[in-house]
Backbone as CSV, one residue per row, in Angstrom:
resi,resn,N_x,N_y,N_z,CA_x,CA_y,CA_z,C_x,C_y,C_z
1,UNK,96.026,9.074,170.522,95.100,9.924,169.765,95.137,11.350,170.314
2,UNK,95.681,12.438,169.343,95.134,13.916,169.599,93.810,14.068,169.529
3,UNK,93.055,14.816,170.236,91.835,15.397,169.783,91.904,17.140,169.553
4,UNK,91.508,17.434,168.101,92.126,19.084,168.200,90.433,19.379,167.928
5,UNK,90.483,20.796,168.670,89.079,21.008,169.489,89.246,22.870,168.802
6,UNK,88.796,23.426,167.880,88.507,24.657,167.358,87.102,25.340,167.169
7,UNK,86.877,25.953,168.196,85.350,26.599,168.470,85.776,27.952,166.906
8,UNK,84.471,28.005,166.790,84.067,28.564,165.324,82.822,29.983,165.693
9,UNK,83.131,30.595,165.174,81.882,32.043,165.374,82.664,32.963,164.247
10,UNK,81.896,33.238,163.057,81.584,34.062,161.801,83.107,33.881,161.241
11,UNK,83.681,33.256,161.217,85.224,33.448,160.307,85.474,32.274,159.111
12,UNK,84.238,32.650,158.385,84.072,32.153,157.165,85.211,32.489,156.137
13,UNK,85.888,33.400,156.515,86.998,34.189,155.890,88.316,33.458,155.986
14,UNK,88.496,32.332,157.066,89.202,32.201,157.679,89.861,30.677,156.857
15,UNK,88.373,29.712,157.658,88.089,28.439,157.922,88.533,27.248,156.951
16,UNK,88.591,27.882,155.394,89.379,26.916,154.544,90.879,26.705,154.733
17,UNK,91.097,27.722,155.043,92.720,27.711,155.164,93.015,27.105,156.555
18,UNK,92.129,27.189,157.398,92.179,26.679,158.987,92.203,25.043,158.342
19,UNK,91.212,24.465,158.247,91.117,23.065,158.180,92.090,22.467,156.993
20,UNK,92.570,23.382,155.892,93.622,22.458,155.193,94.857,22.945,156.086
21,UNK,95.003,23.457,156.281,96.580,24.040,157.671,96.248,22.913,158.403
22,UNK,95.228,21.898,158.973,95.106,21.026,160.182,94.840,19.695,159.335
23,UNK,94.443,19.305,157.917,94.594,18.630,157.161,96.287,18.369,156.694
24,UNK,96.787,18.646,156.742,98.135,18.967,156.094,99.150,18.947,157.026
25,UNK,98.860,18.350,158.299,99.823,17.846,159.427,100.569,16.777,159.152
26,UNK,102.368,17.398,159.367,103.164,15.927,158.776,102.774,15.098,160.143
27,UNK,101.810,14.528,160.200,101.368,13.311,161.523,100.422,12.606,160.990
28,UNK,100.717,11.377,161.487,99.639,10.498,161.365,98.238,10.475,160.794
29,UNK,97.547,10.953,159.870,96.561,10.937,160.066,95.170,10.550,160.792
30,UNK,95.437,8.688,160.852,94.953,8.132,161.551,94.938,8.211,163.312
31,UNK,95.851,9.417,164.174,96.640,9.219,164.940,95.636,10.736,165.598
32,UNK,94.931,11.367,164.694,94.836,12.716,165.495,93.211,12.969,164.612
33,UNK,92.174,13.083,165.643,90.524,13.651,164.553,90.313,15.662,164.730
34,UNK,89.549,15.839,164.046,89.424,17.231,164.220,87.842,17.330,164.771
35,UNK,88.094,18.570,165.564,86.394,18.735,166.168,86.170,19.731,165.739
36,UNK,85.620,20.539,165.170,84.999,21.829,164.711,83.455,22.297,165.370
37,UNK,83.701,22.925,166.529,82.005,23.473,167.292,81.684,25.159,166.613
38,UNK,80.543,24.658,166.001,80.114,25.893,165.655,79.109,26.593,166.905
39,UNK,79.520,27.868,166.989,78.671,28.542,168.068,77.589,29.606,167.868
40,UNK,76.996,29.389,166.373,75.695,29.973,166.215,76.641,30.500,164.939
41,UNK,77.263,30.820,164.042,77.292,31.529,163.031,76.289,31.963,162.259
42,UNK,76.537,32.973,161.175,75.490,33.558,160.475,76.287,34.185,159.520
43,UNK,77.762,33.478,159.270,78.050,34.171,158.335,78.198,33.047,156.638
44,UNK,78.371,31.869,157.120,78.738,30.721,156.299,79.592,29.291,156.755
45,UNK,80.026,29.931,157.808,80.853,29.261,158.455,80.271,27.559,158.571
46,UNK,79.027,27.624,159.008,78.251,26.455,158.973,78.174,25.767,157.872
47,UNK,78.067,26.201,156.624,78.043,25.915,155.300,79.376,25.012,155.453
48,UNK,80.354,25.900,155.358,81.764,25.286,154.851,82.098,24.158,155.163
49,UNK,81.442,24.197,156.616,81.923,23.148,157.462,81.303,21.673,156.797
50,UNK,80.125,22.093,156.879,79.235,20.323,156.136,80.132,20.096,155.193
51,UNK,80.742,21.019,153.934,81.696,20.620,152.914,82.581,19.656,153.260
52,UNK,82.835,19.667,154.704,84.023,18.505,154.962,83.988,17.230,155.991
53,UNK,83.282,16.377,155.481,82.713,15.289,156.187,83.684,14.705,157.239
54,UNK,85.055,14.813,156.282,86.129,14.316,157.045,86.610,14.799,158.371
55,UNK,85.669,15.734,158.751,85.991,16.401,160.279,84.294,16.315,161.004
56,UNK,84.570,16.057,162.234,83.483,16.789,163.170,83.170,17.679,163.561
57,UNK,81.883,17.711,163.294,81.402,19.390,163.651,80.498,19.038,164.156
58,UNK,80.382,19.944,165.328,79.383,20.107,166.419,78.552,21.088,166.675
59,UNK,77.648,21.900,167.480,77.061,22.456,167.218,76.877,22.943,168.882
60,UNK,77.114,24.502,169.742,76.643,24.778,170.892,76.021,26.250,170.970
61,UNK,74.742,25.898,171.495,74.158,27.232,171.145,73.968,28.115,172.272
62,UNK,74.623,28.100,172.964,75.647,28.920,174.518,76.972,29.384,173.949
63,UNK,76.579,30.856,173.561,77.076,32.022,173.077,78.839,31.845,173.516
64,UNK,79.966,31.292,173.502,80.828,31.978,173.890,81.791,30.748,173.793
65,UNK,83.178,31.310,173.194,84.008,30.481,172.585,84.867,29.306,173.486
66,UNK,84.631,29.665,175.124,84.896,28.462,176.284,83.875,27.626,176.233
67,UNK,82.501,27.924,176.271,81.294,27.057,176.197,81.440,25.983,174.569
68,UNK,81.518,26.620,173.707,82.066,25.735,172.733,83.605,24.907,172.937
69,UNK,84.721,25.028,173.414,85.379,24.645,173.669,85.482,23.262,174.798
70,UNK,84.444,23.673,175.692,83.421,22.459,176.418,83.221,21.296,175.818
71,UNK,82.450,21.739,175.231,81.106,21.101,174.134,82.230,20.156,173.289
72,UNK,83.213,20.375,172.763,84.159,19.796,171.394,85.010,18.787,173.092
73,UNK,85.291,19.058,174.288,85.848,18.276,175.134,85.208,17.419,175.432
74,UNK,83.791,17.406,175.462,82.937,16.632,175.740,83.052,15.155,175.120
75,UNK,83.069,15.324,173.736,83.104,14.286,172.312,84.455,14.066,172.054
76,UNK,84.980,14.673,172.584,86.796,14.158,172.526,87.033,12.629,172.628
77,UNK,88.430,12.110,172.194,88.166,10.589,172.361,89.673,11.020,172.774
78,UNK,90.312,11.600,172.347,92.228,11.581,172.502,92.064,11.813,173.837
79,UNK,93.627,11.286,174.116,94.233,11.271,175.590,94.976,12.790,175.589
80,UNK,95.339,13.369,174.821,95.740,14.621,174.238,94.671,16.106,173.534
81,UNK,94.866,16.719,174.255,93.524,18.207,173.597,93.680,19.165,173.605
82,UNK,93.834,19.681,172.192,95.048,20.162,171.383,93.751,21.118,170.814
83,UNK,94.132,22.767,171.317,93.427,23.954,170.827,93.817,24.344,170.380
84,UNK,92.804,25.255,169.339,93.633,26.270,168.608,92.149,27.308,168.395
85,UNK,92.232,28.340,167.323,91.179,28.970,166.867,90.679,29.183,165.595
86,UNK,89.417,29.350,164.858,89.528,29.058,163.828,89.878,30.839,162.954
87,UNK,90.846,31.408,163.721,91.541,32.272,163.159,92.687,32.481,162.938
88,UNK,93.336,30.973,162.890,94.735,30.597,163.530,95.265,29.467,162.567
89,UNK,96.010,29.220,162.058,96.882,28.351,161.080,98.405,27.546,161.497
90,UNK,97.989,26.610,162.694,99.061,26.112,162.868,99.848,25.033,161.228
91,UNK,101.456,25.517,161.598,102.348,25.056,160.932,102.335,23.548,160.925
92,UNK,102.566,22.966,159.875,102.782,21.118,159.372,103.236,20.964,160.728
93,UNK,104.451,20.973,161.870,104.927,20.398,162.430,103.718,20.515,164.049
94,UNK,102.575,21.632,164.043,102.203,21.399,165.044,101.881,20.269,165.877
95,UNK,101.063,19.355,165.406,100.851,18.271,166.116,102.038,17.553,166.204
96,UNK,103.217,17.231,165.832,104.302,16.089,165.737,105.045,17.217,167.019
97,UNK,105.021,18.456,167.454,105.283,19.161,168.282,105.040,18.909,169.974
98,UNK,103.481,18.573,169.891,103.055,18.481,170.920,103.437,16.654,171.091
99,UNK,103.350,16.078,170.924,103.178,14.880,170.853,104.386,14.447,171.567
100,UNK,105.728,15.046,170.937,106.853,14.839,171.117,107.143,15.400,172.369
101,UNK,107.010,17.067,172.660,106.962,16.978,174.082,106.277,16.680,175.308
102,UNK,105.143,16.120,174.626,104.013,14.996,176.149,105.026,14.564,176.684
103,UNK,105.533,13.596,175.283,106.205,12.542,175.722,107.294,12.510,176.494
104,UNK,108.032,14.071,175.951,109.724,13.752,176.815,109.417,14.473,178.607
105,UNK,108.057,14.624,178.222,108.300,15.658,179.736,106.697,15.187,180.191
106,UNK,106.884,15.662,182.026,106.287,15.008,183.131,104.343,16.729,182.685
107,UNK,104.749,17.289,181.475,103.837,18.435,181.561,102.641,18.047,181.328
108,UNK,101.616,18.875,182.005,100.181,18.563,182.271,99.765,19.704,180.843
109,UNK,100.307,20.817,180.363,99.842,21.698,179.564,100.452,22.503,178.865
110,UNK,100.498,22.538,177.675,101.450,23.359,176.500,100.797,24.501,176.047
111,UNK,101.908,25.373,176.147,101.746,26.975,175.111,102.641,26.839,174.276
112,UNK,101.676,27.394,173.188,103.065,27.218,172.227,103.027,28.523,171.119
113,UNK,104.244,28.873,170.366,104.159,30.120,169.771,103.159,30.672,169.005
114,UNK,103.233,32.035,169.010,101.953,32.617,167.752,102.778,33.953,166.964
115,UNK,102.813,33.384,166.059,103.361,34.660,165.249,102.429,35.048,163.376
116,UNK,102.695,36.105,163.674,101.903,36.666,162.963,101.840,36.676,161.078
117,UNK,101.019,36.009,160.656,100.296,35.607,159.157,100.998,36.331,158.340
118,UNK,101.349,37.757,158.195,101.987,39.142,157.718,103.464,39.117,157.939
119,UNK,104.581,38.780,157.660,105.962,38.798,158.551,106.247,40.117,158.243
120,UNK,105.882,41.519,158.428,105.730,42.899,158.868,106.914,42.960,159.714
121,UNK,108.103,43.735,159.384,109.342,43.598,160.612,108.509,44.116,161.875
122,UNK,107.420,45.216,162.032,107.009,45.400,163.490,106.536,44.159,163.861
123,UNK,105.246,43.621,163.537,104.937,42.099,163.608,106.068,41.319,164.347
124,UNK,107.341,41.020,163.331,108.131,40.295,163.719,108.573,40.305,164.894
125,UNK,108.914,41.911,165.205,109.462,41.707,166.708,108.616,41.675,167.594
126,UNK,107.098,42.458,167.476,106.291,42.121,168.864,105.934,40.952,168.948
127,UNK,105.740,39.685,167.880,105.525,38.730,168.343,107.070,37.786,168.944
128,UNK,108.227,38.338,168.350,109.309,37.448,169.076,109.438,38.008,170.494
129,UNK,109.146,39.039,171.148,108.596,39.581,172.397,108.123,39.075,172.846
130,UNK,106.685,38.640,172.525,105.398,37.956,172.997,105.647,37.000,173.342
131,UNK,106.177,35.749,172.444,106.868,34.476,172.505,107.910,34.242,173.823
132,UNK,108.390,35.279,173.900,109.893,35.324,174.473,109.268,35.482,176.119
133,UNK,107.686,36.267,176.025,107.542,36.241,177.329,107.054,35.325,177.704
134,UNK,106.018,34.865,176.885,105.143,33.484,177.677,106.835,32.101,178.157
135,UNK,107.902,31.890,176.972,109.122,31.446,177.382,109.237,32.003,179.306
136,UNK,109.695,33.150,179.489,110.114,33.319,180.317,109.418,33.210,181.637
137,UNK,107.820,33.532,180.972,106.698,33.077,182.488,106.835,31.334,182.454
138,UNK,107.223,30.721,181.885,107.012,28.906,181.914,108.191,28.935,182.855
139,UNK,109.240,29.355,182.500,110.432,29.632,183.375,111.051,29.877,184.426
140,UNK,109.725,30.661,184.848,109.992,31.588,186.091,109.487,31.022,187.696
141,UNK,108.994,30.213,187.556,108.430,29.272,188.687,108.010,29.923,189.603
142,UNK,107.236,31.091,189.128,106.429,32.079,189.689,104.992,31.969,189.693
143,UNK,104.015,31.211,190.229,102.514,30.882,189.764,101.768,31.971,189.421
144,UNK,102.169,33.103,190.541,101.349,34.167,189.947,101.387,34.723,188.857
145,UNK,102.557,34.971,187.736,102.689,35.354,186.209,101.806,34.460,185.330
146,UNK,101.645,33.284,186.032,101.203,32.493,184.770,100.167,32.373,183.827
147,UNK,99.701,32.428,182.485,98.564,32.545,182.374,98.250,31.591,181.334
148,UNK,97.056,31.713,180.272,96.935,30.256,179.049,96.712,31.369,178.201
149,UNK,96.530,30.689,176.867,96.229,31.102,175.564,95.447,29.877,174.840
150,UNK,94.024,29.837,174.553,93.601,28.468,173.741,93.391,28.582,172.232
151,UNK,94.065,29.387,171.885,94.332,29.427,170.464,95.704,28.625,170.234
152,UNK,96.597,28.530,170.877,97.791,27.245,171.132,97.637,27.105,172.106
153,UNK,97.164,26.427,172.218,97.488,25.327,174.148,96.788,23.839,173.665
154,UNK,97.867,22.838,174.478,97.038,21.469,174.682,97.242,21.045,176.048
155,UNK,96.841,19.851,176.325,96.420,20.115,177.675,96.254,18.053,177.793
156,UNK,96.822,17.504,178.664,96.530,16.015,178.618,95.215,16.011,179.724
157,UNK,94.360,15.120,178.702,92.699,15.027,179.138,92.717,14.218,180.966
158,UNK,93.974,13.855,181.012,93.704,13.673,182.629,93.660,15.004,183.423
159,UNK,94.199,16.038,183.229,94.665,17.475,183.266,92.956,17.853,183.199
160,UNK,92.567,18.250,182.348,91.288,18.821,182.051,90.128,18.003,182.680
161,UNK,89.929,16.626,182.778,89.159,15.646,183.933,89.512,16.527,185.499
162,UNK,90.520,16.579,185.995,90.899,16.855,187.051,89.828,18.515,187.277
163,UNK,90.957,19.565,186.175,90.909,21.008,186.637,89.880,21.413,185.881
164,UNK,88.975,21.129,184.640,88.066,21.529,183.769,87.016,21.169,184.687
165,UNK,85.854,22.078,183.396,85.665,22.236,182.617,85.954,23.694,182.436
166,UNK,86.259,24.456,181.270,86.594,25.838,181.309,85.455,26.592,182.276
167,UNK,85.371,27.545,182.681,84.561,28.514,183.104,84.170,29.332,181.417
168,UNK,82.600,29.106,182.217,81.726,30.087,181.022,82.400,31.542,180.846
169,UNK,83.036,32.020,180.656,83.607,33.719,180.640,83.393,34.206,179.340
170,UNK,83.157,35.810,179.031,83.675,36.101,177.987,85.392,36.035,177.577
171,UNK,86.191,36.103,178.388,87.698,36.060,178.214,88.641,35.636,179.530
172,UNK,89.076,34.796,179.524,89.868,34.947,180.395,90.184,33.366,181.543
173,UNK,89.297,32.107,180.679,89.122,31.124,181.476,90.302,30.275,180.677
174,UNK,90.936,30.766,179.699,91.901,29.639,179.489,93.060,29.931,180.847
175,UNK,93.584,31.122,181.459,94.330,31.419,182.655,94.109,30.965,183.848
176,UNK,92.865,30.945,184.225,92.500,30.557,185.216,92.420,29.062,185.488
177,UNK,92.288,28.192,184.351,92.698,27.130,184.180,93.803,26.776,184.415
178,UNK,94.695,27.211,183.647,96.215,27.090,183.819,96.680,26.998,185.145
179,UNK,95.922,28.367,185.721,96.532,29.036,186.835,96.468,27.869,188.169
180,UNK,94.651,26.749,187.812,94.347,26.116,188.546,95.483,24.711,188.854
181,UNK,95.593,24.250,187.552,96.819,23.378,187.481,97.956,24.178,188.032
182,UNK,98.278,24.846,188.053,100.002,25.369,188.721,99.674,25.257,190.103
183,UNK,98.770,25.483,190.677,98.484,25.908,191.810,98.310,24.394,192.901
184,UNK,97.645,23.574,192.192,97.308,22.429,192.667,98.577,21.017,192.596
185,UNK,99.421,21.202,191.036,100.686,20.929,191.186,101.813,21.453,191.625
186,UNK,102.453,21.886,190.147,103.530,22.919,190.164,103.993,23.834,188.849
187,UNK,104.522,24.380,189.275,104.571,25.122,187.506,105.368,24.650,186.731
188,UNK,105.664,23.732,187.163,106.713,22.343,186.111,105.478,21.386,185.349
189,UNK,104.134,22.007,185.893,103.550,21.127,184.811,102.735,21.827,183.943
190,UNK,102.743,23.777,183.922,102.868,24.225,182.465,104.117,24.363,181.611
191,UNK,104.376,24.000,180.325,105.348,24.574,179.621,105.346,25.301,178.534
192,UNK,106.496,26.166,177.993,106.259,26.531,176.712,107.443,25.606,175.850
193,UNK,106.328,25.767,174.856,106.878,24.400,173.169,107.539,25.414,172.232
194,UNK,108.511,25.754,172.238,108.845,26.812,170.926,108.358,25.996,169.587
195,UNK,108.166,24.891,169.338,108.158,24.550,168.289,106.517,24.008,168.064
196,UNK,105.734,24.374,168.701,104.415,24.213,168.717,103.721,25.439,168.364
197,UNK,103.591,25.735,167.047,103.756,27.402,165.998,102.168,27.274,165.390
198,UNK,102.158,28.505,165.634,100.238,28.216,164.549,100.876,30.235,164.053
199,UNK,100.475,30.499,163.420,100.073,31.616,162.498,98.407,32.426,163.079
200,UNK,98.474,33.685,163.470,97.366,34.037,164.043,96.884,35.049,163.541
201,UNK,95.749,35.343,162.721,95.356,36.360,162.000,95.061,37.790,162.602
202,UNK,94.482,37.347,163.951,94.388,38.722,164.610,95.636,39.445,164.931
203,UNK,96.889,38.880,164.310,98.411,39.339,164.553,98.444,40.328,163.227
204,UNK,97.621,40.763,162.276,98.136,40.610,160.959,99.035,42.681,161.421
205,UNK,98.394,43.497,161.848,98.512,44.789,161.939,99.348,45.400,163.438
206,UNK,100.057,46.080,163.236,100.182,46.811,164.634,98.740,47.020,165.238
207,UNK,98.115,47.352,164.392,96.545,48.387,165.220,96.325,47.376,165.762
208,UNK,96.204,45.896,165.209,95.065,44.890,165.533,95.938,44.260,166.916
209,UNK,97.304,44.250,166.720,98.128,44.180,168.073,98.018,44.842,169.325
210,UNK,97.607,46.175,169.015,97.156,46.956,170.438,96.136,46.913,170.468
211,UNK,95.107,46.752,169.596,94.019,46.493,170.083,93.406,44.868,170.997
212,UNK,94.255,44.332,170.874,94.414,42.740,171.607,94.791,43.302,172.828
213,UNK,95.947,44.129,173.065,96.709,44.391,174.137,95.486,44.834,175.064
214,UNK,94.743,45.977,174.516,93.776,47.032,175.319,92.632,45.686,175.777
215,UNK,92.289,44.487,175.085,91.496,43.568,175.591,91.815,42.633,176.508
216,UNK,92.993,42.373,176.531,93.646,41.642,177.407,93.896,42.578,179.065
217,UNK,93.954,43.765,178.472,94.365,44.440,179.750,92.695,44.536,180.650
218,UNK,91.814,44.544,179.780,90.145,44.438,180.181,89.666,43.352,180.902
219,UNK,90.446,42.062,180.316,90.453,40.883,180.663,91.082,40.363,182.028
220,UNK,92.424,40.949,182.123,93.087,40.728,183.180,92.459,41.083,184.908
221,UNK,92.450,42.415,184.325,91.488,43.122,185.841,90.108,42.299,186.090
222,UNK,89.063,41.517,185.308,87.954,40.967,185.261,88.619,40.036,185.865
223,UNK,88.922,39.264,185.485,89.305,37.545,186.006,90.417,37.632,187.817
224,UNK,90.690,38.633,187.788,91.665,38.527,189.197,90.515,38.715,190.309
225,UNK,89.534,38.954,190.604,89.131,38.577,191.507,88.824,37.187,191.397
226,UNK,88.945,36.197,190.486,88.781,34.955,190.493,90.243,34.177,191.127
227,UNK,90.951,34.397,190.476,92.230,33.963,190.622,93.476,34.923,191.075
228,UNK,93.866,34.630,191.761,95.369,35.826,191.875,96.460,35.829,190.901
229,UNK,96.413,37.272,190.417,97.712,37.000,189.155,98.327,38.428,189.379
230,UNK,99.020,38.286,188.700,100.244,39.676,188.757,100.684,39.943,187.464
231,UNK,100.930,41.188,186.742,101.573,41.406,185.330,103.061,41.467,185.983
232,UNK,103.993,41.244,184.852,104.945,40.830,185.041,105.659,42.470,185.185
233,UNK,106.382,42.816,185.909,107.180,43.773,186.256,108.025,44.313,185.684
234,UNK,108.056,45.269,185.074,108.796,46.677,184.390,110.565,45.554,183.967
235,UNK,111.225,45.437,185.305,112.246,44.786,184.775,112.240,43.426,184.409
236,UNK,111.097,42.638,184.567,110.868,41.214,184.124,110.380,42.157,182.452
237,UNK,109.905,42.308,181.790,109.799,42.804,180.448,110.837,43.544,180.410
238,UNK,111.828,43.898,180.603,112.861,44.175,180.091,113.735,43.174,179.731
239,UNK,113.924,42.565,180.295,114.382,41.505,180.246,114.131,40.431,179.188
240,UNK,112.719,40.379,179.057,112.260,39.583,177.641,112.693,40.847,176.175
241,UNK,112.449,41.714,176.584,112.873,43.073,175.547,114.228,42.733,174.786
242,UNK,114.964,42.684,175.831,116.239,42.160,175.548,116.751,41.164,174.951
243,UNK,115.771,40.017,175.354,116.006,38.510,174.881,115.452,38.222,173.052
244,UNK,114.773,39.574,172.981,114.155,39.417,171.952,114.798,39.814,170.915
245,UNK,115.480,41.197,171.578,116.243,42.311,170.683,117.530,41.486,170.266
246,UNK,117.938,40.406,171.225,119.455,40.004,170.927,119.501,39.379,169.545
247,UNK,120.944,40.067,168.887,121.720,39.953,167.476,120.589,40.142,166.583
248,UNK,119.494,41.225,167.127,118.675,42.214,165.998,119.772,43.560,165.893
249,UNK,119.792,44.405,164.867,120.499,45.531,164.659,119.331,46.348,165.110
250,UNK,120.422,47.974,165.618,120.086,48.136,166.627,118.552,49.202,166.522
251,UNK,118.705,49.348,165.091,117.279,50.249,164.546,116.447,49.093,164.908
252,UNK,116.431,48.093,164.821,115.386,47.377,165.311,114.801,46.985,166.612
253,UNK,116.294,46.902,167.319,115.820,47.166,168.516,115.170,48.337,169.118
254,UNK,115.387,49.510,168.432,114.781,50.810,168.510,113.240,50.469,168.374
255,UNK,112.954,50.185,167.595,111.456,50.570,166.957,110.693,49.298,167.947
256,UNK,111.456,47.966,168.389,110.796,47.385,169.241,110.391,47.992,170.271
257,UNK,111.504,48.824,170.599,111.375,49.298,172.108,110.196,50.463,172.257
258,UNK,109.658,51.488,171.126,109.374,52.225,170.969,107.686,51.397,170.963
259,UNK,107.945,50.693,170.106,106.203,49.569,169.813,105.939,49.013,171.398
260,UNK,106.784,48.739,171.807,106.022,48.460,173.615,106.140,49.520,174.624
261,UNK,106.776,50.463,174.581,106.197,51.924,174.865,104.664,51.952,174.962
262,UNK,104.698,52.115,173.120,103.280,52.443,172.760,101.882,51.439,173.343
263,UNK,102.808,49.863,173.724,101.316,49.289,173.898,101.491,49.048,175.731
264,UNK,102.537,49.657,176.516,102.047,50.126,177.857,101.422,50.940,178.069
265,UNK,101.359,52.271,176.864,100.066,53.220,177.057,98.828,52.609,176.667
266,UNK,98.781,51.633,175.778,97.546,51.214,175.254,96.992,50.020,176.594
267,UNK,97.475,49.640,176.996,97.699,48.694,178.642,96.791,49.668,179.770
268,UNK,97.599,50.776,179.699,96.922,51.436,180.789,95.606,52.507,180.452
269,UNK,95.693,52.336,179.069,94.028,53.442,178.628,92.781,51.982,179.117
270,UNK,93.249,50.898,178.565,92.556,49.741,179.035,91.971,48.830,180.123
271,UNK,93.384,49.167,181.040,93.113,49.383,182.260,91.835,50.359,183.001
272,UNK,92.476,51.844,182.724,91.628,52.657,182.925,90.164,52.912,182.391
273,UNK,90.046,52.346,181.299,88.623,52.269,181.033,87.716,50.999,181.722
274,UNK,88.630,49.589,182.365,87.360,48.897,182.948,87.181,49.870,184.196
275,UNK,87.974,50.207,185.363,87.576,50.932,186.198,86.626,52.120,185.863
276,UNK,86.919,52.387,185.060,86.149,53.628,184.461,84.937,52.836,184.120
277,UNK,84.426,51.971,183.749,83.307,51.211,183.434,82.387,50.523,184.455
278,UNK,83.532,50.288,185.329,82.844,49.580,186.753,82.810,50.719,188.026
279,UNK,83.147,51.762,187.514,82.801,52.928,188.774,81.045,53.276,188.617
């Protein structure tokens, strides 16, 4: 049994297309339930949800999308716990994805791709970038690079018994999680699933891309006094740059190269504003 666990806050906009995208898994039906935790909405979201008996929905009224993510682990029944967001549209093959690599491999926790709703050629390449890096941090048998994403990640519930429950955070406890498992095993027991694909709405724009970047970079500096981590180094992203750009023509590799330019400045205005916030 999967248990897929999607914390919910105002994306009424979203949520039909979320639950038939997770309805519409070539898997088992009988084989995988859905949890849906609502975390106080006020936009409809709650509504929609009663519409579909055929899923569980839960209810946590502790503000914040790890605390709901809790809450849906709690009521879990699968040996398997399988996240996503309800701004996020994994592909038919997601679950038959994860399932398949539990099985062939000794891994405690899966990342798996996110590419963007819009196939926008900029889109295209910052997310085959993106992809290409989380690839190369699973790779690198470096603990300190490592980090999570719970909009794709699953995680085997002996894994989460052990290293859970998330930390209450506004951002930044799916890593530290991760980080906890690498640390306590090895980094042979995170991996990345290329074929474990969801569609992510907050991908849809360049803007909405650097503006993720500038939160993540907010995020990063917050959570390292918890955990020790490191951004990956000028020639380690080159390197994924490359991996990304290969047998793209070469205007494309141009404009990639030029789009992560732009979001190392957007990295370091982000940077500079938590210090700037915490001075």
């Amino acid at each position: 049994m999967i248990s897929v666990i999607v914390p919910v806050y105002n994306t009424a906009v979203y949520l039909e297309r979320v639950i038939k995208a997770l309805q519409d898994q070539d898997f088992p039906r009988d084989e995988y339930e859905l949890i849906f935790v609502d975390n106080g909405s006020s936009d409809g979201s709650a509504a929609i949800l009663r519409c579909h008996p055929e899923i569980r929905v839960l209810q946590e009224p502790e503000r914040g999308s790890y605390a709901a993510r809790n809450r849906g682990v709690s009521q879990a029944s699968g040996e398997i716990l399988a996240f996503s967001d309800s701004d996020c549209f994994p592909k038919p093959h997601w679950l038959g994805a994860i399932d398949k690599a539990f099985r062939n491999s000794e891994a405690q926790v899966l990342l798996g791709a996110r590419v963007p709703p819009v196939a926008t050629k900029a889109m295209r390449l910052v997310s085959a970038y993106e992809n290409k890096k989380v690839e190369m941090v699973c790779a690198s048998n470096d603990p300190l690079v490592y980090f999570g994403h719970t909009n794709n990640m699953a995680v085997r519930r002996a894994a989460m018994e052990r290293f859970g429950p998330f930390m209450h955070r506004s951002r930044g406890s799916d890593t530290i999680f991760v980080r906890a498992v690498v640390d306590a095993l090895s980094c042979n027991a995170v991996a990345y699933c290329p074929d474990m694909v969801v569609q992510h709405a907050e991908m849809a724009s360049i803007a909405m891309y650097f503006s993720k970047i500038r939160t993540y970079a907010r995020s990063r500096l917050a959570y390292r006094a918890i955990t020790k981590v490191r951004p990956l180094s000028q020639q380690e992203r080159l390197r994924a740059f490359r991996e990304a750009a290969r047998h793209r023509p070469i205007v494309d590799s141009v404009l990639l190269f030029m789009l992560l330019v732009a979001g190392a400045v957007v990295w370091w205005y982000g940077s500079h504003d938590f210090f700037k916030g915490s001075s």
